[in-house]
C-alpha positions in Angstrom: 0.0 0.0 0.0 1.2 3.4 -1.2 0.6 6.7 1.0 -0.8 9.2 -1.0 1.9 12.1 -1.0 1.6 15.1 -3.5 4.6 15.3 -5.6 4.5 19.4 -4.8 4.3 19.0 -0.7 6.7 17.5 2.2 4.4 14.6 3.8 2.1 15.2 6.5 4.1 13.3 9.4 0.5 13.5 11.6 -1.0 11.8 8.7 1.5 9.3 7.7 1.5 8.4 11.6 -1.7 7.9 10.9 -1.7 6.2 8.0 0.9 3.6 9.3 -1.5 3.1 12.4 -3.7 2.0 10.4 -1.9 -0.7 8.0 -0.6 -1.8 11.7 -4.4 -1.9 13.4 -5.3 -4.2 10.0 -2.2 -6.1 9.9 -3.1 -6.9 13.2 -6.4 -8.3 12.9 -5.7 -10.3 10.1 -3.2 -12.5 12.1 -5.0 -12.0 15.4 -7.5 -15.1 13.9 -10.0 -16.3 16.7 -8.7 -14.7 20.0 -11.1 -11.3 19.2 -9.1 -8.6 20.4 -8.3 -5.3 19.1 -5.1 -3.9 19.5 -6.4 -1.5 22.3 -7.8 -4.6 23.9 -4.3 -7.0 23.2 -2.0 -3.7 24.8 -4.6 -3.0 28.2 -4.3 -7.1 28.8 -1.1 -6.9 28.6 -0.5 -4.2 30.8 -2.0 -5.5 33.3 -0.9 -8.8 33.2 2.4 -7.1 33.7 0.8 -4.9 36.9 -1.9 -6.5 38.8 -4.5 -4.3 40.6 -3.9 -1.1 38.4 -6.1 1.6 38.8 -8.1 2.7 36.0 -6.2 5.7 35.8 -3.4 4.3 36.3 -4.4 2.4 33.0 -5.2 5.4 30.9 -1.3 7.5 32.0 0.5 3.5 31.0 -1.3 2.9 27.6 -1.6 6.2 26.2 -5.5 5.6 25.8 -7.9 8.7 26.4 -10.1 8.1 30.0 -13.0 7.5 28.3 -12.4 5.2 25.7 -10.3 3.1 28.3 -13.2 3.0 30.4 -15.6 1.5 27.6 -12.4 -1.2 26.8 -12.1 -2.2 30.6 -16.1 -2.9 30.8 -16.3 -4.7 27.7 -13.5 -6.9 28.4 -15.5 -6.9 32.1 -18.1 -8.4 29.8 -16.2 -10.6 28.0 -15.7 -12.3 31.4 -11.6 -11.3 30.3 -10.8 -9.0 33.2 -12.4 -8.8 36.8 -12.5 -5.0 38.1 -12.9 -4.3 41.9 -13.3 -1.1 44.4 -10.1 -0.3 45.7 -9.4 -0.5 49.6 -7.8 3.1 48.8 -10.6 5.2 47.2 -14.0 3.3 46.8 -14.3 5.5 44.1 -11.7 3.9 42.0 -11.7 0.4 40.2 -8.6 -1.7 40.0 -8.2 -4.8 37.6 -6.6 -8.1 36.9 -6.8 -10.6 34.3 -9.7 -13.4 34.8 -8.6 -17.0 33.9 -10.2 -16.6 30.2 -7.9 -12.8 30.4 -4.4 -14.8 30.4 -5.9 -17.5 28.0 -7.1 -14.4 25.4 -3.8 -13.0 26.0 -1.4 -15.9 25.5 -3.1 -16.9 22.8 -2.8 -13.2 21.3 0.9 -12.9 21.8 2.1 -14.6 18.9 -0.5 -12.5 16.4 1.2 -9.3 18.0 4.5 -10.6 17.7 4.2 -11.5 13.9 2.3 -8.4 13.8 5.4 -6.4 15.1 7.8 -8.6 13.0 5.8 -7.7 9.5 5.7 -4.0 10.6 9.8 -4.1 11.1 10.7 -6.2 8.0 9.5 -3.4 5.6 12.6 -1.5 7.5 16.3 -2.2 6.6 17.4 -4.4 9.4 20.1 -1.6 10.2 16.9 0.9 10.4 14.6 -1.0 12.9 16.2 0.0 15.8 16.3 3.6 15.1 13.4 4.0 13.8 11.4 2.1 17.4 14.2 4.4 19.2 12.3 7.7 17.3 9.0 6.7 17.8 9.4 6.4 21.6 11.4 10.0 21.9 8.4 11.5 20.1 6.1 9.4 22.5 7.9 10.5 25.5 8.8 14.3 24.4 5.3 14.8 24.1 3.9 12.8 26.9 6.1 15.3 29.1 5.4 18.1 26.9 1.5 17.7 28.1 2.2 16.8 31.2 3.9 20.2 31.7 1.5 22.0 29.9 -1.3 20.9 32.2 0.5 21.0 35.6 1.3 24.7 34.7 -2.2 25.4 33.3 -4.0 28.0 34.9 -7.5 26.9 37.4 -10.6 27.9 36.0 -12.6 29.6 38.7 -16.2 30.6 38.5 -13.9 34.3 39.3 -11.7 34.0 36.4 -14.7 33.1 34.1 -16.2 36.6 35.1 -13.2 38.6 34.7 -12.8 37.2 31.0 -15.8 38.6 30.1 -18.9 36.6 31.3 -21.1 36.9 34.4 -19.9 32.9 35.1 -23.1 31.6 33.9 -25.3 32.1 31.5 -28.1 34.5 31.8 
């Protein structure tokens, strides 16, 4: 599959990103057979088979997946009878989760789909490329990721106050 490039332009990195996302999400199911997982579903099973008792939260900052659609994977997988999610002693507000019996047996069986997956991905790389290339891919992941992080922590509270001052009455009226 050829990305579509203009001849006259420098690529979109955000959309070849994108792009190769996708050819891995396909390339994915296509050797995933049976097991019926996503790749979102394959990475939150792993994660916490590697760290029992996560928090969701704690989830959402180790996968990279948004709050919300982690929360819709953790209750389907719930569902699926794949994970078993708990009140923690901590905060009864918060759920923390572990792999079920049918959770390890979706998972194990799923490791050698992601690890052909990953292998197909690579291939189309000059061996003496592969290593670089999974090296630049984490610096952007992890520049950014603290480049947010900073950016929120240093992001101002919104106050019913400072609402006001910037030119409303704080509610609507």
């Amino acid at each position: 599959m050829k990305a579509a490039t203009s001849k006259s332009s420098t690529p979109s990195a955000l959309h070849l990103l994108h792009r190769a996302g996708q050819c891995a999400d396909d390339l994915f199911a296509r050797n995933i057979g049976k097991v019926d997982l996503t790749p979102r579903q394959f990475a939150v099973l792993r994660c916490v088979s590697d760290n029992e008792d996560l928090s969701q939260t704690d989830l959402v900052n180790m996968t990279g997946i948004d709050r919300s659609t982690l929360a819709d994977i953790v209750r389907r997988l719930v569902e699926r009878g794949m994970l078993q999610r708990k009140r923690t002693k901590e905060d009864a507000r918060m759920y923390a989760v572990r792999l079920s019996a049918s959770g390890r047996s979706a998972l194990n069986n799923a490791q050698p789909a992601a690890k052909t997956t990953d292998t197909r991905l690579l291939q189309v790389l000059p061996s003496d490329q592969r290593q670089d290339f999974l090296k630049a891919l984490g610096t952007i992941v992890e520049a950014l990721q603290t480049a947010e992080a900073k950016e929120v922590k240093e992001a101002p509270v919104k106050t019913k106050a400072t609402k006001a001052v910037k030119g409303g009455r704080g509610r609507k009226g």
